[in-house]
VOPAGU-2260 file (C-alpha; in pm, 1 decimal, decimal comma):
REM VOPAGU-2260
SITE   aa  ch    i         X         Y         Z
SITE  UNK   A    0    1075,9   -2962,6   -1682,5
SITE  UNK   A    1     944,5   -2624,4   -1580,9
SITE  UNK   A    2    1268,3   -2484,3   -1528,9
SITE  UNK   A    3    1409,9   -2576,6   -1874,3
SITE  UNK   A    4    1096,8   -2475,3   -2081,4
SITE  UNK   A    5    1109,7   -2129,3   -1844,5
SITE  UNK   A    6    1498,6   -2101,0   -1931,7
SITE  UNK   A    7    1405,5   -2162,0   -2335,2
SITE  UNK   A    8    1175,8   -1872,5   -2317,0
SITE  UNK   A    9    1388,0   -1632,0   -2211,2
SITE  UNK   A   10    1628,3   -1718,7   -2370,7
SITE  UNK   A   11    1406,5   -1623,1   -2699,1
SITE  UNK   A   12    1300,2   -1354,1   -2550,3
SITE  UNK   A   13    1629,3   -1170,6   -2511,7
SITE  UNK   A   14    1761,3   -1315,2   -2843,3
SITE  UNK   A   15    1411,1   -1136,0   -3001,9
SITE  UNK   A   16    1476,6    -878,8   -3266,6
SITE  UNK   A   17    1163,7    -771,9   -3415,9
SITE  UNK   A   18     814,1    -674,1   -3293,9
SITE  UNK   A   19     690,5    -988,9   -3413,8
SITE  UNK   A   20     937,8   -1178,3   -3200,8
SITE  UNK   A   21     897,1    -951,7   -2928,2
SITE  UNK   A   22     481,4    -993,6   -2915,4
SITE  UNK   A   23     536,1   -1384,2   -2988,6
SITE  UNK   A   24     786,6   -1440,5   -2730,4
SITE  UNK   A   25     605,6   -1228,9   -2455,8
SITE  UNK   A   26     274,2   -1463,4   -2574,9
SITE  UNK   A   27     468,5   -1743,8   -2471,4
SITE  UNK   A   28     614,8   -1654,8   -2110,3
SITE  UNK   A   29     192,5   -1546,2   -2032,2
SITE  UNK   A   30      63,7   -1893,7   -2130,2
SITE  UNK   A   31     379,8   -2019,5   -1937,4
SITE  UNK   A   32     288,7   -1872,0   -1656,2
SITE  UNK   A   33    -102,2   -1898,7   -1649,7
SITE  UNK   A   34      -6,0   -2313,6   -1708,8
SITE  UNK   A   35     161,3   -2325,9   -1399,7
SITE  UNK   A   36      46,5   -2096,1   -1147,1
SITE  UNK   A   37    -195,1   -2280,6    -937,4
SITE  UNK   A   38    -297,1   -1991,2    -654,8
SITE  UNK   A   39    -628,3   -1797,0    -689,7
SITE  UNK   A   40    -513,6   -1454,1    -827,7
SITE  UNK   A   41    -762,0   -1218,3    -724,5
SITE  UNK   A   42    -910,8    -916,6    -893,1
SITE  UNK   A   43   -1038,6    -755,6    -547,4
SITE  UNK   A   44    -711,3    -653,8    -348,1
SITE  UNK   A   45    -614,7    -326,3    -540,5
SITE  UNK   A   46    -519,0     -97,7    -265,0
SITE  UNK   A   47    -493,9     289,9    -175,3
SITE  UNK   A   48    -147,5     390,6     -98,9
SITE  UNK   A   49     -14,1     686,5      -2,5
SITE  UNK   A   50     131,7     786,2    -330,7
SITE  UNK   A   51     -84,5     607,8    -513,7
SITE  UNK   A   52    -338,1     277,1    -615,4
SITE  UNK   A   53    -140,1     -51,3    -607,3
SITE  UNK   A   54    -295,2    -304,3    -899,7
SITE  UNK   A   55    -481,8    -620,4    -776,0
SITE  UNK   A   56    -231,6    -911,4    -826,4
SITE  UNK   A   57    -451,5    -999,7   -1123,0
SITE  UNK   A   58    -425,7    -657,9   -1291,3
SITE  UNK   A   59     -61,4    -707,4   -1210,5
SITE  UNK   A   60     -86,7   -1065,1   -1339,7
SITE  UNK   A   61    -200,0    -910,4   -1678,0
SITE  UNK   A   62      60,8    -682,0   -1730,2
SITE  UNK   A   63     294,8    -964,7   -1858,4
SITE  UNK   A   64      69,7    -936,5   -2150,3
SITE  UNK   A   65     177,5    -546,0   -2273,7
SITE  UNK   A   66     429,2    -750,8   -2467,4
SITE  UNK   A   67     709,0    -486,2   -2534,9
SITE  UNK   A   68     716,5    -410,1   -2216,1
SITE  UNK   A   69     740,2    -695,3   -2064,8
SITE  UNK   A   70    1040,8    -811,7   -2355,4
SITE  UNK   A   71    1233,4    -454,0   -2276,8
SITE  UNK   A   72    1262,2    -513,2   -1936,6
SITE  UNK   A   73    1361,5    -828,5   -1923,8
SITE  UNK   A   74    1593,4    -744,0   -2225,0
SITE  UNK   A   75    1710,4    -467,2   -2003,8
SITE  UNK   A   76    1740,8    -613,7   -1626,8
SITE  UNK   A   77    1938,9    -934,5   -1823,3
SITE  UNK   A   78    2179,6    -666,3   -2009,2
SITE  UNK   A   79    2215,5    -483,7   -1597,8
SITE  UNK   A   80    2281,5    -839,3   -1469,4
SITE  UNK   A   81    2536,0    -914,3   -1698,0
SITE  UNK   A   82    2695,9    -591,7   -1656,7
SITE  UNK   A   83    2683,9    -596,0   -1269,7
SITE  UNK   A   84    2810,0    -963,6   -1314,6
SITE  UNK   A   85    3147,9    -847,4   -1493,2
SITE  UNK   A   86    3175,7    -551,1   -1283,0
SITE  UNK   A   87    3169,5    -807,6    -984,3
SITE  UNK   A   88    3280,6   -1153,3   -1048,9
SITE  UNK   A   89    3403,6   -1212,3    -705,4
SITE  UNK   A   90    3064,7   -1180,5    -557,2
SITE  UNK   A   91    2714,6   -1187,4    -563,8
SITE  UNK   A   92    2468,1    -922,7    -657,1
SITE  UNK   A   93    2145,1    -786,6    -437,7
SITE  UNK   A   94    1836,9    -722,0    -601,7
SITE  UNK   A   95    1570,6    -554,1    -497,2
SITE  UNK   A   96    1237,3    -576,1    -721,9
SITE  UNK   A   97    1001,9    -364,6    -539,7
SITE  UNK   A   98     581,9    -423,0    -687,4
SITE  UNK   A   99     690,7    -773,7    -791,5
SITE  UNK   A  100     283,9    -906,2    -861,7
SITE  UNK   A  101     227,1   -1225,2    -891,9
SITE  UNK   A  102     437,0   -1371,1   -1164,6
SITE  UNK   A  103     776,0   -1155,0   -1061,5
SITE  UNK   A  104     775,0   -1129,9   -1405,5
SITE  UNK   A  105    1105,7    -926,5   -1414,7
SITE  UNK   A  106    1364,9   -1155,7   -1238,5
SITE  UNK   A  107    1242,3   -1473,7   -1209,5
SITE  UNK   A  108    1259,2   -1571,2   -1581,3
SITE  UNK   A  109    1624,6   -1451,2   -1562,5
SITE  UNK   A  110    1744,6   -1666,6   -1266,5
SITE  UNK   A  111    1818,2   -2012,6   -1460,4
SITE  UNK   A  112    2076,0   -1813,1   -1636,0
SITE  UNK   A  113    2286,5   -1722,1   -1375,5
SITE  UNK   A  114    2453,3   -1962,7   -1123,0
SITE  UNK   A  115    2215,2   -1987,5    -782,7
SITE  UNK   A  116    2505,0   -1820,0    -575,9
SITE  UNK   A  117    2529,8   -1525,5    -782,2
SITE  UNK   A  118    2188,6   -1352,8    -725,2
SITE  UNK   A  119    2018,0   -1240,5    -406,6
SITE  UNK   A  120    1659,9   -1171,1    -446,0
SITE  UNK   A  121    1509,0    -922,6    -266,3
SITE  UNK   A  122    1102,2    -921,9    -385,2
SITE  UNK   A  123     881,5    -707,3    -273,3
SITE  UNK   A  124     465,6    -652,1    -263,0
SITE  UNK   A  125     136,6    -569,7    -111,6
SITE  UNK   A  126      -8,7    -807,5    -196,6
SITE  UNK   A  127      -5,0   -1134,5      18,3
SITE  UNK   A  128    -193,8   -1318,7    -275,7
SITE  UNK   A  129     106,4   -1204,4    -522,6
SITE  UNK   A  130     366,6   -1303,1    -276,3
SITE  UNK   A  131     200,0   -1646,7    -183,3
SITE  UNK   A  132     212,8   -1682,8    -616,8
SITE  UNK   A  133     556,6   -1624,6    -619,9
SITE  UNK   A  134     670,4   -1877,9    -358,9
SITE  UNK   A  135     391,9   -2144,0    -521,7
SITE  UNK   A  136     601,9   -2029,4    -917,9
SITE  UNK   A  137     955,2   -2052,5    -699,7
SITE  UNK   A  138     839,3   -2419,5    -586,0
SITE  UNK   A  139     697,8   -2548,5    -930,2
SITE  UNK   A  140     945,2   -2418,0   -1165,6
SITE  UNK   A  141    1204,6   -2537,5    -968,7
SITE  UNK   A  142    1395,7   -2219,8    -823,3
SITE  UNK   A  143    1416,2   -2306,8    -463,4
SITE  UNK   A  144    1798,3   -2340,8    -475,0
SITE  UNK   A  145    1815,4   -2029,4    -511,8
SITE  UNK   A  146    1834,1   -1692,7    -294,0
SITE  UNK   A  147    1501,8   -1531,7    -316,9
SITE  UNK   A  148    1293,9   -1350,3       0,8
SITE  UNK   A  149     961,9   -1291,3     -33,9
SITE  UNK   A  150     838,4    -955,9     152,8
SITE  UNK   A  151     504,0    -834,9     218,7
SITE  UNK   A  152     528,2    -491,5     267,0
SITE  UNK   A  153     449,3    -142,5      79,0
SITE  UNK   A  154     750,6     -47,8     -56,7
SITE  UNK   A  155     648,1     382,3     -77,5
SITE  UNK   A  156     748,0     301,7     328,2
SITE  UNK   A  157    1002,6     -24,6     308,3
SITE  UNK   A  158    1367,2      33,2     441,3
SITE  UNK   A  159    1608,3    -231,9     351,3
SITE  UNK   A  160    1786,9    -485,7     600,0
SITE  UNK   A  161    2110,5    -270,6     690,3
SITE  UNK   A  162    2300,7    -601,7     570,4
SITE  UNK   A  163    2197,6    -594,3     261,0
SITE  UNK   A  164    2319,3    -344,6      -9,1
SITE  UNK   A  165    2146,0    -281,3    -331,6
SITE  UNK   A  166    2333,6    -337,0    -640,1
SITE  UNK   A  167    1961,7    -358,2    -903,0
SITE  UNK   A  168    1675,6    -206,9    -815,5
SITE  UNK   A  169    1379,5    -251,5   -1011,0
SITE  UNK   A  170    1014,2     -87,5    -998,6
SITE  UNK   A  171     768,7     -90,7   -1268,7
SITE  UNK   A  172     444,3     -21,7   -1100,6
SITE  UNK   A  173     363,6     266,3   -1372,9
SITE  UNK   A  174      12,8     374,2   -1542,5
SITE  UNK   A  175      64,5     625,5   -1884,5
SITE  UNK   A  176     201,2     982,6   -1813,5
SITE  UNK   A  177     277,8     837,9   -1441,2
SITE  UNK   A  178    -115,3     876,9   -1352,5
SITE  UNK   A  179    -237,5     630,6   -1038,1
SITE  UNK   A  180      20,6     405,9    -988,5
SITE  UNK   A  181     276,1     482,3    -746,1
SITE  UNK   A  182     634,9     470,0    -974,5
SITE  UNK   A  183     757,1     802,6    -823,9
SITE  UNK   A  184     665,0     736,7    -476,7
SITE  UNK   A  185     857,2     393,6    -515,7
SITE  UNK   A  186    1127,2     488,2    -677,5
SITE  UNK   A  187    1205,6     813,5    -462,8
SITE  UNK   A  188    1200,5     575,9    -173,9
SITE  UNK   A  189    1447,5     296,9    -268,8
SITE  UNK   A  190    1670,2     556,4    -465,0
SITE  UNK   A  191    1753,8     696,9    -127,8
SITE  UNK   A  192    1874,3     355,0     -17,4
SITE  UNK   A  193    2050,5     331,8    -313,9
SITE  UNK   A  194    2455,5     337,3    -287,9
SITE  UNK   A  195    2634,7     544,4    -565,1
SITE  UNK   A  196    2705,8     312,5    -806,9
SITE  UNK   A  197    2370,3     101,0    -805,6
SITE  UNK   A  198    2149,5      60,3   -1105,3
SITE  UNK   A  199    1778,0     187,3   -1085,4
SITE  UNK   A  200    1592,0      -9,7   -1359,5
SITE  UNK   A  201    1407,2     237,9   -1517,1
SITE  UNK   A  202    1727,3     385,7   -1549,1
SITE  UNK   A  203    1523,1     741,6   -1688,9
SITE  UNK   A  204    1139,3     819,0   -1734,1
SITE  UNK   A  205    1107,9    1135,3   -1941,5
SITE  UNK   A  206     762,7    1350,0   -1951,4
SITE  UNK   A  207     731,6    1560,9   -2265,2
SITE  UNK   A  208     461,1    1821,3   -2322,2
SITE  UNK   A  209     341,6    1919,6   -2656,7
SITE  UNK   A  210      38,2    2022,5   -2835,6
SITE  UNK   A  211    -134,6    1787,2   -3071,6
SITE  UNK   A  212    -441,7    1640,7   -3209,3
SITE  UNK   A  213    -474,4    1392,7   -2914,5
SITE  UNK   A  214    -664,8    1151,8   -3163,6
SITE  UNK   A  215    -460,9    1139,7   -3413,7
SITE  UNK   A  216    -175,7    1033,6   -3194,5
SITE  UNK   A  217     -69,7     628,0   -3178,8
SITE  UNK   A  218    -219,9     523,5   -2877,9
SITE  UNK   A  219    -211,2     124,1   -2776,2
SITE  UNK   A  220    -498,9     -28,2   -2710,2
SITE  UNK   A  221    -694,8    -356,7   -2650,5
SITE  UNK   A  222    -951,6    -420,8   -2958,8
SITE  UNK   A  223   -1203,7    -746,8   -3027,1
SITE  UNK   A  224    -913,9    -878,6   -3218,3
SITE  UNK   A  225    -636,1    -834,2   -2900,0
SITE  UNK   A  226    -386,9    -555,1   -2908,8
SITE  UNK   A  227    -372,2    -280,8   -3163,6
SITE  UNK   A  228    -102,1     -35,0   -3226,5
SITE  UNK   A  229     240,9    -199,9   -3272,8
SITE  UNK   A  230     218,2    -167,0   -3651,1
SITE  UNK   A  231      38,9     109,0   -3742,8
SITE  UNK   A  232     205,7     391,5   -3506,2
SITE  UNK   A  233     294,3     721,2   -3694,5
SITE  UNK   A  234     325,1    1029,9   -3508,0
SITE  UNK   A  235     116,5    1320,8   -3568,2
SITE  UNK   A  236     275,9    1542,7   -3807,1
SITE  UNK   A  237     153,4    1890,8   -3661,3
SITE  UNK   A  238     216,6    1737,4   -3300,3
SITE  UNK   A  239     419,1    2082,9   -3150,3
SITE  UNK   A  240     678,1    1966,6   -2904,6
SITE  UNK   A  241     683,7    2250,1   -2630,6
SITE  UNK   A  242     917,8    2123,8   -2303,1
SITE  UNK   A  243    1038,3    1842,4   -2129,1
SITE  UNK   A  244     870,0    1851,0   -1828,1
SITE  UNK   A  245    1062,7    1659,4   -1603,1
SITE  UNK   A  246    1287,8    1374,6   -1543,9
SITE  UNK   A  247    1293,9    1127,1   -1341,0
SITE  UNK   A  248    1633,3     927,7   -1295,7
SITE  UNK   A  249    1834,6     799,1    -944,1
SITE  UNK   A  250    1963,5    1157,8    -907,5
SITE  UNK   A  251    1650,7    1356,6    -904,8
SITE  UNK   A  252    1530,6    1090,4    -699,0
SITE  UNK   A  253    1788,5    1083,4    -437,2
SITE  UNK   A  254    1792,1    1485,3    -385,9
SITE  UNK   A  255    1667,6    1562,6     -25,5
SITE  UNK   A  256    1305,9    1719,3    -187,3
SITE  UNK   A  257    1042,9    1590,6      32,7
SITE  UNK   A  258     816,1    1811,4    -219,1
SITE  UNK   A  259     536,9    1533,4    -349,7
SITE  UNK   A  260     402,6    1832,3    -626,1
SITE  UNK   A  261     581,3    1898,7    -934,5
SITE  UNK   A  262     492,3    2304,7   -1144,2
SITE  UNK   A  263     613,6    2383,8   -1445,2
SITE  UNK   A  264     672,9    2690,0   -1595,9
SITE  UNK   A  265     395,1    2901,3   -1749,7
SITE  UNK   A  266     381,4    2840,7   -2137,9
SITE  UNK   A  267     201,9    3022,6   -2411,0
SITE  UNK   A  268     -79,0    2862,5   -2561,3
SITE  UNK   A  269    -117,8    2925,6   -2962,0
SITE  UNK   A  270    -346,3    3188,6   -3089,8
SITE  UNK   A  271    -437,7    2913,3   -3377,5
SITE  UNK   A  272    -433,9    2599,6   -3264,7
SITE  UNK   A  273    -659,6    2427,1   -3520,5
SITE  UNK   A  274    -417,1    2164,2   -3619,0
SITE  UNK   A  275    -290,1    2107,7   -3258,3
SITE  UNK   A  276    -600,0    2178,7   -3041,0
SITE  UNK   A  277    -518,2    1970,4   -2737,9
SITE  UNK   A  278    -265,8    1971,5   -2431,8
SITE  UNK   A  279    -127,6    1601,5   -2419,8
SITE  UNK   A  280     193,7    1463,3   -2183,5
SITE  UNK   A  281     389,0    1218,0   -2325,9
SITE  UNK   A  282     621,7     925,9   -2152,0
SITE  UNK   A  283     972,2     786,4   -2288,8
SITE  UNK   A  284    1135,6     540,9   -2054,4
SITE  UNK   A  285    1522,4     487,9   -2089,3
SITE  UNK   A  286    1509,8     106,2   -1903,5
SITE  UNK   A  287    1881,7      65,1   -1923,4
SITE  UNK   A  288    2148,3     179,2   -2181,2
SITE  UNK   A  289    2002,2     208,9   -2490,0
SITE  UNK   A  290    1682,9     -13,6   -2429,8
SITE  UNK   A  291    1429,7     215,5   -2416,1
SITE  UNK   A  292     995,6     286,1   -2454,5
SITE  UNK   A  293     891,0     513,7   -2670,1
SITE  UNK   A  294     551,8     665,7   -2717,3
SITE  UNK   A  295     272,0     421,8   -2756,8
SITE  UNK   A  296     504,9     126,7   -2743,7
SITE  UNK   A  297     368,7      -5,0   -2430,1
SITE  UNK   A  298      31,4      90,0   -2260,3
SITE  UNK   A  299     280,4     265,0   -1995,9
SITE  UNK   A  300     400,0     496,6   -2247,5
SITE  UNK   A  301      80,1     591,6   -2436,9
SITE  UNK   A  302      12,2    1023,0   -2417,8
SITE  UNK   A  303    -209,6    1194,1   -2178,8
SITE  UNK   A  304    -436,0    1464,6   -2282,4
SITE  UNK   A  305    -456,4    1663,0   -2018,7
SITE  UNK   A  306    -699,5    1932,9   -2155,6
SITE  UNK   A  307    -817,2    2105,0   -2491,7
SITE  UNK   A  308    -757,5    2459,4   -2578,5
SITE  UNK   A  309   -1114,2    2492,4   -2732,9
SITE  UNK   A  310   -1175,3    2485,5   -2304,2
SITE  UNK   A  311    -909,3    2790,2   -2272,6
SITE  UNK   A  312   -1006,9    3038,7   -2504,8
SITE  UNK   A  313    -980,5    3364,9   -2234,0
SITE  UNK   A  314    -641,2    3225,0   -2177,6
SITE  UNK   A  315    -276,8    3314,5   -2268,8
SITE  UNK   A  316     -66,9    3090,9   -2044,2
SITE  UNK   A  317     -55,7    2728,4   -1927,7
SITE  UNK   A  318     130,0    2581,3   -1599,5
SITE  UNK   A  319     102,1    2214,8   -1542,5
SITE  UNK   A  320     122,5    2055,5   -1198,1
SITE  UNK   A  321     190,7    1679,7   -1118,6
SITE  UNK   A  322     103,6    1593,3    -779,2
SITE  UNK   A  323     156,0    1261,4    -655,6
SITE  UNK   A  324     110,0    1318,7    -270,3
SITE  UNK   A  325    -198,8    1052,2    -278,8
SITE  UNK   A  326    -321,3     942,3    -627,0
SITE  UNK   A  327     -66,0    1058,9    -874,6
SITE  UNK   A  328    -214,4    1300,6   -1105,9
SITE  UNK   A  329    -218,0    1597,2   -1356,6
SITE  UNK   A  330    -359,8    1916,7   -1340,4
SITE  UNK   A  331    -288,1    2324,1   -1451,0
SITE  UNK   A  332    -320,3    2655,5   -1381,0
SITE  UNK   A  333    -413,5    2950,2   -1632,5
SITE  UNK   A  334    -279,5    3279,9   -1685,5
SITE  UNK   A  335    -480,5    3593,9   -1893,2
């Protein structure tokens, strides 16, 4: 019963066309999921990683609720599947889901579509709670037939069974303008085990700089009345784009740059800035193909504001370092 009502879901899900859609059908997998998950998810067991703070598996839990995000990636790991499936039909294909939480929100919906010898499930977490959830979800929905492995493990550290060769690998363990969570750490690990012609789901995460009027700018947000800013996003008209920062795809991943700090060049603030007072980073994710996150659009992708130029006044110049060697974070230098 669970099975087919889990299959009808996403099913809607990737057949969703508007924001509507998207936000209802996301709505439904959460109550899905908090109906038949019967383990204690707890709120205590974030932990400290090298590379940076690894949600409790209920923080993780409630991601499922960021309801664009949730219905992109699925959207975008079932369009990969499909893909991989054609490019392959003689075989199966090895996925490796590394930060699954406690709902492995990301593959397990998308299993009843495909015949049970066709995937191999790799999932990995921290968290023993999210990885006990996963085998209690595998059990009750009915999934057991087919070939999923639980690992405990960190996965900034995790090296693959030498059997076993990657064809999907998917991380979303991200916090906006890739702050505290440890998505780069992750994802420069497993690209390296990555063979050439593997998918990396995000497929691109893009990190703009510009100067704006950080408050004027669409930021998501949880209200009284649930989530606000799907419909009423409009970007700030002065907003000055000044550089892509970086990007972050499989190749830039799988360079040999053990390097965890990121500099930018030196840019010139504005003499007048009134209409664009403040330094903010912005996030764009390209999940696969042309399935993508754009500003605001998830709570993943809302801007950063890194500083205000009312602060930098004695200042002509502006460098902005990303260091994720512990707890992922921004912070700049100044030039007279």
């Amino acid at each position: 019963m669970y099975k087919q009502e889990l299959t009808f879901i996403v099913k809607s899900i990737i057949a969703s066309n508007t924001v509507d859609e998207h936000i209802r059908c996301a709505g439904e997998l959460s109550g899905f999921y908090k109906k038949v998950t019967k383990i204690f998810i707890s709120e205590s067991n974030e932990t400290f990683v090298k590379g940076g703070i690894a949600l409790s598996s209920s923080e993780a839990a409630d991601c499922v609720d960021d309801s664009l995000r949730t219905v992109f990636f699925i959207k975008g790991i079932y369009k990969a599947l499909t893909k991989l499936s054609i490019d392959f039909p003689e075989r199966s294909i090895n996925v490796l889901y590394a930060g699954c939480g406690p709902y492995a929100t990301l593959i397990l919906p998308l299993l009843p579509l495909f015949n049970k010898e066709k995937i191999n499930a790799l999932l990995l977490d921290i968290n023993i709670e999210s990885i006990a959830s996963v085998q209690q979800l595998v059990s009750v929905i009915g999934l057991e037939e087919y070939n999923i492995h639980l690992v405990e493990t960190n996965a900034i550290t995790y090296t693959k069974p030498v059997d076993f060769t990657i064809d999907l690998a998917i991380s979303e363990t991200m916090h906006y303008a890739l702050t505290r969570e440890p998505q780069v750490a992750i994802m420069r690990n497993i690209t390296r085990q990555l063979a050439s012609d593997a998918i990396l789901i995000p497929e691109e995460i893009s990190i703009d700089l510009a100067y704006t009027f950080f408050d004027y700018e669409p930021y998501l947000k949880y209200t009284t009345d649930g989530i606000k800013g799907y419909k009423e996003m409009q970007p700030y008209p002065d907003n000055v784009f000044v550089d892509r920062l970086f990007t972050i795809n499989k190749e830039h991943c799988g360079r040999e740059n053990h390097n965890s700090k990121l500099e930018s060049s030196f840019y010139d603030l504005p003499e007048n800035f009134s209409n664009h007072p403040d330094i903010a980073i912005f996030t764009e994710l390209k999940i696969f193909e042309d399935i993508t996150l754009r500003t605001a659009e998830s709570f993943i992708t809302n801007p950063y504001c890194l500083v205000s130029m009312y602060n930098l006044r004695d200042y002509s110049k502006i460098q902005l370092v990303y260091d994720f060697s512990e707890i992922p974070q921004w912070s700049y230098s100044l030039k007279k």
